[in-house]
Each structure stands twice: as structure tokens, then as C-alpha cells.
C-alpha positions in Angstrom: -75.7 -6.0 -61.4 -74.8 -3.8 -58.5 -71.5 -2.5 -58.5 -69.3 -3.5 -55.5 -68.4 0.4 -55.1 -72.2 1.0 -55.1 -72.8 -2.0 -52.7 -70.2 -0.9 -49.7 -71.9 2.4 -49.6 -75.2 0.6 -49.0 -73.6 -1.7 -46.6 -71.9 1.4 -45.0 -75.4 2.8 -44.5 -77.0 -0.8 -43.2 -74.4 -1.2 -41.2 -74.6 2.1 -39.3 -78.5 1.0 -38.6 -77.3 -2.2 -37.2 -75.4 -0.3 -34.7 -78.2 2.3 -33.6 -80.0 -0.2 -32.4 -80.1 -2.8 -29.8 -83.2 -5.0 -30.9 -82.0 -8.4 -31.6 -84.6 -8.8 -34.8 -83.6 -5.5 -36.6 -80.1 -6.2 -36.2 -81.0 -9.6 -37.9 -83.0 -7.9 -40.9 -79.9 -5.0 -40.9 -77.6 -8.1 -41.4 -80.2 -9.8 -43.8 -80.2 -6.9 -46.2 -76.5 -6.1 -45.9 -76.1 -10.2 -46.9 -78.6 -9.2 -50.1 -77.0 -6.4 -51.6 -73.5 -8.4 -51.1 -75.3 -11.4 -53.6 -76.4 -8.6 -55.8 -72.6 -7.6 -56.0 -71.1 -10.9 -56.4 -69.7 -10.3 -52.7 -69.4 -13.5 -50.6 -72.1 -13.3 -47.8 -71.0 -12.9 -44.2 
């Protein structure tokens, strides 16, 4: 299992994508993938 340390700095990096961009449907994959590494972690999903 991921570690939730291990998962924040993924999210931290996901999250920073999500706000380069404008385009509706990466923002939605950014958000998607952020949502899969917090079920990896045992995180609740947002």
C-alpha cells in the first residue's frame, strides 16, 4: 500500500497540473488520478 506521506506528494504534484490548465477534461483526469492514489492510501476520495 501507498503511504499517505508518499500519496500527498503525488497529489501535491497532480494538483499543481490541475491548476496549469484550463481544459475542463484534464482537470477531470488530474482530479481522477489524485482520487486513485488517495484509494491506494486509504484516503477518503474527494
Amino acid at each position: 500500500m501507498l503511504t499517505v506521506e508518499d500519496a500527498n506528494k503525488i497529489i501535491a504534484f497532480l494538483s499543481a497540473g490541475y491548476f496549469a490548465t484550463e481544459d475542463p477534461e484534464a482537470r477531470k483526469e488530474f482530479n481522477r488520478l489524485a482520487n486513485e492514489v488517495r484509494k491506494a492510501s486509504g484516503q477518503p476520495v474527494q
